[in-house]
C-alpha positions in Angstrom: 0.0 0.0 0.0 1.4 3.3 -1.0 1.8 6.4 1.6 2.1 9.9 0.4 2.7 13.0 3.5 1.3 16.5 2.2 2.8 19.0 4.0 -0.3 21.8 4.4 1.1 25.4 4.8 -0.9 27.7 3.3 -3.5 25.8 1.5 -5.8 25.1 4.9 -8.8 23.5 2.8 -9.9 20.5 1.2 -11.8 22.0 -1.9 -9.4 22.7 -4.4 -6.4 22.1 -2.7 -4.0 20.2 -5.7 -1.2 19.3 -3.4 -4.1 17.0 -1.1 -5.9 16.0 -4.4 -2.2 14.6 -5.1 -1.5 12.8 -2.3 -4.9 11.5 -2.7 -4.0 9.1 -5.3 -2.1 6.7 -2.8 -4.0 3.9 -0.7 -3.3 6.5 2.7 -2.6 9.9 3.3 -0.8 12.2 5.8 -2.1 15.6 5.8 0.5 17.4 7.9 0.4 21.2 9.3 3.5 21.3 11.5 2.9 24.5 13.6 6.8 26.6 13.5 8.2 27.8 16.3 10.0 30.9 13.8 6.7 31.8 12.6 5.0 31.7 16.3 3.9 34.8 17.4 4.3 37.4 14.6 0.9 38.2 14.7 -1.8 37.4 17.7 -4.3 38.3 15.4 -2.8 35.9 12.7 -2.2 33.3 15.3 -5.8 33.2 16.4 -6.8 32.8 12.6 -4.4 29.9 11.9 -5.6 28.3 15.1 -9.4 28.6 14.1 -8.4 27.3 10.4 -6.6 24.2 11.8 -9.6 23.3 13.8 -11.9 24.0 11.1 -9.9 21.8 8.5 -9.7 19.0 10.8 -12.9 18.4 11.6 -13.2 18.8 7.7 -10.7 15.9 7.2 -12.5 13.5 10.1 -15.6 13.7 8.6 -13.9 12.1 5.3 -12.4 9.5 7.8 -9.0 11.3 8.2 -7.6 13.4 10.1 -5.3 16.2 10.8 -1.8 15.3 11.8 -0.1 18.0 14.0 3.6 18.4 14.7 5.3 21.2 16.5 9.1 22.1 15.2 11.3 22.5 11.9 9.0 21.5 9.2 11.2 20.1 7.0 12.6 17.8 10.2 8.9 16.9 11.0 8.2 16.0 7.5 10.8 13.6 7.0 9.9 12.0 10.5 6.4 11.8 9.7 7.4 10.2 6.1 10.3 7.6 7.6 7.7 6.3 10.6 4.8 5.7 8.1 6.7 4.9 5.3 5.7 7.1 2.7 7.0 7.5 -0.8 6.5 10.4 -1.3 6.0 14.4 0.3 3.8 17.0 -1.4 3.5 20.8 -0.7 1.9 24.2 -2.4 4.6 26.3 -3.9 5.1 29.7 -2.4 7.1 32.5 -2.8 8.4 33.9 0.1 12.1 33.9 0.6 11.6 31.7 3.7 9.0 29.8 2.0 11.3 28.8 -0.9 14.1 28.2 1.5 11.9 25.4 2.9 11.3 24.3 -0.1 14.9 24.2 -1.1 15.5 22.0 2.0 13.2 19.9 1.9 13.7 18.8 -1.3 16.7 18.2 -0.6 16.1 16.2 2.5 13.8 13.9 0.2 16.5 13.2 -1.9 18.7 11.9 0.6 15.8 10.1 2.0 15.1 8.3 -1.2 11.6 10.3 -0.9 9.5 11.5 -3.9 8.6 15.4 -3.9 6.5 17.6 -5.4 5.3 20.9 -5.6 1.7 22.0 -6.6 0.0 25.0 -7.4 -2.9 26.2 -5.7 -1.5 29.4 -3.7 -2.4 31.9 -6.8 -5.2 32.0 -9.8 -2.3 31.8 -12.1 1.4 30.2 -11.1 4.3 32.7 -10.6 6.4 32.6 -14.1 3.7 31.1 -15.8 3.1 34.3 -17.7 6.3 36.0 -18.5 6.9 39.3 -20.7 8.6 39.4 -23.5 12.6 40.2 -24.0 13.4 37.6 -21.8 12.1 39.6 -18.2 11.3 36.9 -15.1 8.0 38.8 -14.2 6.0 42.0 -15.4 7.0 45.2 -13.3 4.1 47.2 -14.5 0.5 45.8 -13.7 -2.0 46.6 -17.0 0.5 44.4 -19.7 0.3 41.7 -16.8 -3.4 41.8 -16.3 -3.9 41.3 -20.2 -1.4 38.6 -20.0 -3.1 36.8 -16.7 -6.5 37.3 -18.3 -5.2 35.6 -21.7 -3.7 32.6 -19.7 -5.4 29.5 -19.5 -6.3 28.8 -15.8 -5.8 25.2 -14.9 -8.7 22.7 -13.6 -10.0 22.6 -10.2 -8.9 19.6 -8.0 -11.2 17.0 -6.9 -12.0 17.6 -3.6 -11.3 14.1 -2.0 -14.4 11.8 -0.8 -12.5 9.9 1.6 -9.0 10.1 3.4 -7.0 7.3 5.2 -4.4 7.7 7.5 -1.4 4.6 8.1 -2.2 2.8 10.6 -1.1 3.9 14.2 0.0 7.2 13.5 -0.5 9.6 16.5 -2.8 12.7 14.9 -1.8 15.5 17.9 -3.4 17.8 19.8 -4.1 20.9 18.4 -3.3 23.8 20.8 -5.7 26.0 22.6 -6.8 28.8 20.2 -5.1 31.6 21.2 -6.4 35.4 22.2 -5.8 37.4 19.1 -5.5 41.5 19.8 -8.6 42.8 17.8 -11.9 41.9 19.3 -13.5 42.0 16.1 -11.7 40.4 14.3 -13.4 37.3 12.0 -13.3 34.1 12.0 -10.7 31.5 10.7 -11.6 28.1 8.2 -12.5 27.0 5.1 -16.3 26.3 6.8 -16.9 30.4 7.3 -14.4 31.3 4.6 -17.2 29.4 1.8 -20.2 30.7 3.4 -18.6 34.4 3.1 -17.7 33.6 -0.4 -21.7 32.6 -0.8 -23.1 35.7 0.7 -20.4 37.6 -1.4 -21.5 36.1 -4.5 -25.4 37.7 -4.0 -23.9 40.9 -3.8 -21.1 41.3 -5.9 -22.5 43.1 -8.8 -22.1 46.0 -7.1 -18.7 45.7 -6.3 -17.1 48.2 -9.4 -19.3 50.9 -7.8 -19.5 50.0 -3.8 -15.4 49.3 -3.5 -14.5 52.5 -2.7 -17.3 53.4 -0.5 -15.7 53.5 2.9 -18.9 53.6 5.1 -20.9 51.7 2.9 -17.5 49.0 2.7 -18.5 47.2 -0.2 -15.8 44.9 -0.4 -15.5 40.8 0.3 -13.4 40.6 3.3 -12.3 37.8 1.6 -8.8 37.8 1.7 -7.9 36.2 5.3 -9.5 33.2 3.5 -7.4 33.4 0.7 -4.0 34.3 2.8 -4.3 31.5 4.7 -5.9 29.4 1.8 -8.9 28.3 3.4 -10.5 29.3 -0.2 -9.0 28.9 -3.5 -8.1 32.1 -5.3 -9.1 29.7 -8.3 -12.6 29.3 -7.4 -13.0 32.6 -5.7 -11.9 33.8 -9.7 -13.7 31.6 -11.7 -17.3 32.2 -9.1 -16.8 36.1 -10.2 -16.0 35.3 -13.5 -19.2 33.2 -13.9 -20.9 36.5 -13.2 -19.7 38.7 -15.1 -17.4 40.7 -12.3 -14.7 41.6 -14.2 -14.1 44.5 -11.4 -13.3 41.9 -8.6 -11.5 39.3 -11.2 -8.9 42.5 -11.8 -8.3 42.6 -7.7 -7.6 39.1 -7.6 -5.1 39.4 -10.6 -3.6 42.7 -8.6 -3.0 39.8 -5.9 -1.6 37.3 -8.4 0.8 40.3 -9.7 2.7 41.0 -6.2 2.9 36.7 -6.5 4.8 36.8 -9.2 7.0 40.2 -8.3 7.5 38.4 -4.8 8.5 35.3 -6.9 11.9 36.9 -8.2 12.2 39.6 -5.9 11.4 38.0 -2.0 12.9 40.5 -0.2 10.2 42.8 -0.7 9.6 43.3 2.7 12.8 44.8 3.1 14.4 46.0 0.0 13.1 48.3 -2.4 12.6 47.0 -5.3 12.9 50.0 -7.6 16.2 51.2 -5.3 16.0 54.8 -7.3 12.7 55.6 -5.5 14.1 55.3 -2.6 14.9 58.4 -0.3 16.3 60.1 2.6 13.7 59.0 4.8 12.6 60.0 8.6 12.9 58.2 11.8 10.5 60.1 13.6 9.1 57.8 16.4 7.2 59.8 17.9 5.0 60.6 14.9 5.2 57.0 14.3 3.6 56.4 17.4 0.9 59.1 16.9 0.0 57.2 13.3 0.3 53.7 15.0 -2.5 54.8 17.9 -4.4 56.8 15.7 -3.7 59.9 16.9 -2.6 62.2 14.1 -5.2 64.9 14.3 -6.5 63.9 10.4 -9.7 62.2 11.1 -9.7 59.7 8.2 -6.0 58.7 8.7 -7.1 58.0 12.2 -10.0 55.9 11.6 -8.3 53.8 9.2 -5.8 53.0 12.2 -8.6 52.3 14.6 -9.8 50.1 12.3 -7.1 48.0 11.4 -6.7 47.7 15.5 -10.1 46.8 16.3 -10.8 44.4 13.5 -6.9 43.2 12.4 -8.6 44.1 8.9 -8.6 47.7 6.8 -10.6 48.9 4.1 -8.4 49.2 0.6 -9.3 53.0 0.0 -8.1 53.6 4.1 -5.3 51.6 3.8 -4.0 53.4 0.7 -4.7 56.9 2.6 -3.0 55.9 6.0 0.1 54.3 4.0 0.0 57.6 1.5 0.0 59.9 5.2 3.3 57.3 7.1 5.1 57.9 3.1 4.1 60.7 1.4 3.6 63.5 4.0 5.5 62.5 7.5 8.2 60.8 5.1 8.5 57.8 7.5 10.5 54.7 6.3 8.0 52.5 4.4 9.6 49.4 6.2 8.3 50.6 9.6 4.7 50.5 8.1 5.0 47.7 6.2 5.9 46.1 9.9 3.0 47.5 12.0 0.4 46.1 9.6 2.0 42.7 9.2 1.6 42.3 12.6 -2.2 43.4 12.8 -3.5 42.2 9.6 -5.3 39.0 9.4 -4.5 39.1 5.3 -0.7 40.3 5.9 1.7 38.5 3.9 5.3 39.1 1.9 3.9 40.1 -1.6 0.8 42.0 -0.9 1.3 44.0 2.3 4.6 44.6 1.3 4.0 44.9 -2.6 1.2 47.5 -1.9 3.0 49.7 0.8 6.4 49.8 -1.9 3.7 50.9 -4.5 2.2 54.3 -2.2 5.9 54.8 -1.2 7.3 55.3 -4.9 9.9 52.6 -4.2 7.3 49.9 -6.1 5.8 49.1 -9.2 3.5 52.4 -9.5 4.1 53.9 -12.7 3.6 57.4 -10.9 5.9 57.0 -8.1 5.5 60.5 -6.7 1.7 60.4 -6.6 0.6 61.9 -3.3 -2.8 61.0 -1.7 -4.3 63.8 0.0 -6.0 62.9 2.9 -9.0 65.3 3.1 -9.9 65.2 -0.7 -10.2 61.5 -0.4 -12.0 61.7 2.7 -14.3 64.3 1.4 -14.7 62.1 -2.5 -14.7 58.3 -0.3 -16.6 59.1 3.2 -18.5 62.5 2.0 -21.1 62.8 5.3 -17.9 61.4 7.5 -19.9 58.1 8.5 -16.6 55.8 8.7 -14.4 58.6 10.8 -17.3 58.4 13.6 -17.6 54.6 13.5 -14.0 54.5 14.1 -13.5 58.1 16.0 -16.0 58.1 19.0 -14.5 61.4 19.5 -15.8 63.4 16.7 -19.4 61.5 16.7 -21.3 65.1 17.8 -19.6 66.4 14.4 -22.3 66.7 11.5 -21.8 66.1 8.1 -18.5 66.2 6.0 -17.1 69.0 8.6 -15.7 65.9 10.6 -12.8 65.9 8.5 -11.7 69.0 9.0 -12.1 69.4 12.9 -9.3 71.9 12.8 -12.0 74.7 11.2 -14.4 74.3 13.5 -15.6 77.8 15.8 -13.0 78.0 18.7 -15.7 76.7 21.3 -16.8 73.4 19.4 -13.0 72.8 18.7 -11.9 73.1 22.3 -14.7 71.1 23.5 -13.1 67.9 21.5 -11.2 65.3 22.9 -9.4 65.0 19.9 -5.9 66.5 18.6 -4.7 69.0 16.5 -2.9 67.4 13.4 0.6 66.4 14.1 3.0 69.4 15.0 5.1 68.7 12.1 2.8 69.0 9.4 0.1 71.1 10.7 1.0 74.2 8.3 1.3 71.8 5.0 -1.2 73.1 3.4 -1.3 70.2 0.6 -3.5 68.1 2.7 -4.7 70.6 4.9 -7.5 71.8 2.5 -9.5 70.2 0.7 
């Protein structure tokens, strides 16, 4: 009887998932999640997520007569072990893009190989696979995003995988005990695992027409909230893609091919965390902590800026528009290092990952793949064109909630005696005369 491990990282499902499918075709199957000590504790929020997913996807794999097999340590190590004490042939994994996640793949391949193990890589972590479209002159991936869209729409996307009717584990293998589920830091933030990551893909699908019009409407948020579920893989970017596609939502197809695009910048380029990748946008930047602070607590004096802060804090999630207008606010105006952002959010965001958290905050810092790298968001005209009565600033900014109308972003004009009477603060010392964002 043949034995096949598949080593689940960020593919937490059963539907779709081509590395599973794979390992399928043997007599019994190890689906392994080996929790990393390196990767502990980046994120609570994060943390809590994964913890929910794992739960979720076992009781996913039980009820097809598997089970969930959890290890705690070096996952190449575990692997191996797992694949030497059950005697499989073979070790299956998504492919990823990460710098660390292609060093694991790197050793683990070659821990196979001395082994005398099989291994394989699948797809399943993108729509379309890194370097499967590739410009023309010889580049390794597109820098600018339109020729890659019309080369990602053109591509042919490969078939769904059978989601497997039953699952077998070798005989006397010890599945683990999941740990407790730990306390993330946002009290609102959702819920982790492929269970609620479908049903949100449901309710998503009754609405999503609207979505070209609604996706910039901050109070109105007219967006998925889909992508924890696709970070983590608890839903297939495939099927979330081909779902819109079958209804005509060419709007929300482009936002998953924006995602696929960082995938295959992050593929050549995996210190985008850290590195700019176009080194001549790059600048003198500021270290100003204290400022940083300010921004991090939502305290900056610019209502919107501060709302999108609270946000991210209270639900470990940000709406697009805000996230462009705080990033645009750390970059643009206060001319703090991108990295320092590209840190706080990682370790808030429930979506945060190496190609789009970092992808997106390179492109609103010039040192990306905009084509305009010296665009400047100004926070009050977006505020005033993406929240016009100032209904997300009070859902986020208890303070200003006696403000009416659109004057909530501008608290700083208000008559002397309603001014003073706000618990709020005046817009950051160091920018308070830069009249660029100031007015509208």
């Amino acid at each position: 009887m043949r034995t096949s491990v598949v080593l689940l990282t960020r593919d937490l499902r059963v539907h779709d998932n081509p590395a599973l499918a794979a390992a399928c075709t043997a007599d019994r199957v190890v689906p392994l999640y080996v929790l990393d000590p390196k990767l502990a504790n980046l994120s609570p929020n994060r943390s809590r997520f994964l913890h929910q997913s794992l739960a979720d996807l076992r009781g996913e794999l039980r009820g097809r007569g598997g089970d969930l097999v959890v290890r705690t340590g070096d996952p190449v190590a575990e692997a191996i072990r797992v694949a030497r004490e059950t005697g499989a042939e073979t070790i299956g994994a998504a492919a990823d893009v990460s710098g660390y996640a292609r060093r694991r793949e790197g050793r683990l391949r070659d821990e196979c190989e001395q082994h005398r193990i099989g291994f394989g890589l699948f797809p399943g972590v993108t729509v379309v696979e890194p370097g499967t479209v590739r410009p023309g002159g010889g580049g390794e991936s597109y820098r600018v995003f339109s020729p890659y869209h019309r080369a990602w729409a053109a591509a042919t996307w490969r078939q769904q995988a059978a989601t497997p009717e039953r699952i077998t584990l070798p005989d006397g293998i010890e599945p683990g005990q999941l740990p407790a589920i730990p306390d993330g830091e946002s009290p609102h933030a959702a819920e982790g695992g492929e269970s609620i990551g479908k049903r949100r893909l449901a309710a998503w699908l009754r609405q999503i027409q609207g979505y070209e019009d609604a996706h910039n409407d901050m109070p109105g948020d007219g967006t998925s909230r889909l992508s924890p579920y696709l970070r983590w893989g608890c839903l297939s970017p495939l099927t979330v893609a081909e779902a819109a596609k079958s209804q005509d939502a060419g709007a929300f197809v482009r936002q998953l091919c924006w995602r696929d695009f960082y995938y295959q910048v992050t593929n050549v380029f995996p210190k985008l965390s850290t590195e700019a990748y176009r080194s001549s946008g790059d600048r003198d930047w500021r270290y100003d902590y204290d400022a940083l602070e300010h921004w991090q607590d939502g305290l900056t004096g610019v209502p919107v800026v501060d709302a999108g802060m609270r946000q991210l804090r209270a639900e470990g999630w940000m709406h697009n528009r805000a996230r462009l207008i705080t990033a645009a606010f750390l970059t643009k105006h206060l001319g703090v290092d991108w990295r320092l952002g590209v840190k706080w959010f990682f370790r808030w965001l429930l979506d945060g990952d190496v190609p789009n958290n970092s992808g997106n905050w390179q492109w609103v810092a010039g040192t990306g793949n905009d084509t305009r790298p010296y665009r400047r968001f100004n926070p009050i005209r977006q505020a005033l064109r993406f929240d016009p009565e100032g209904v997300y600033v009070r859902r986020y900014v208890p303070e200003l909630k006696g403000v009416d109308g659109a004057a909530v972003h501008q608290p700083w004009r208000l008559p002397d005696p309603v001014r003073r009477g706000l618990d709020y603060p005046a817009p950051l010392e160091s920018h308070r005369d830069e009249a660029v964002w100031l007015r509208p």
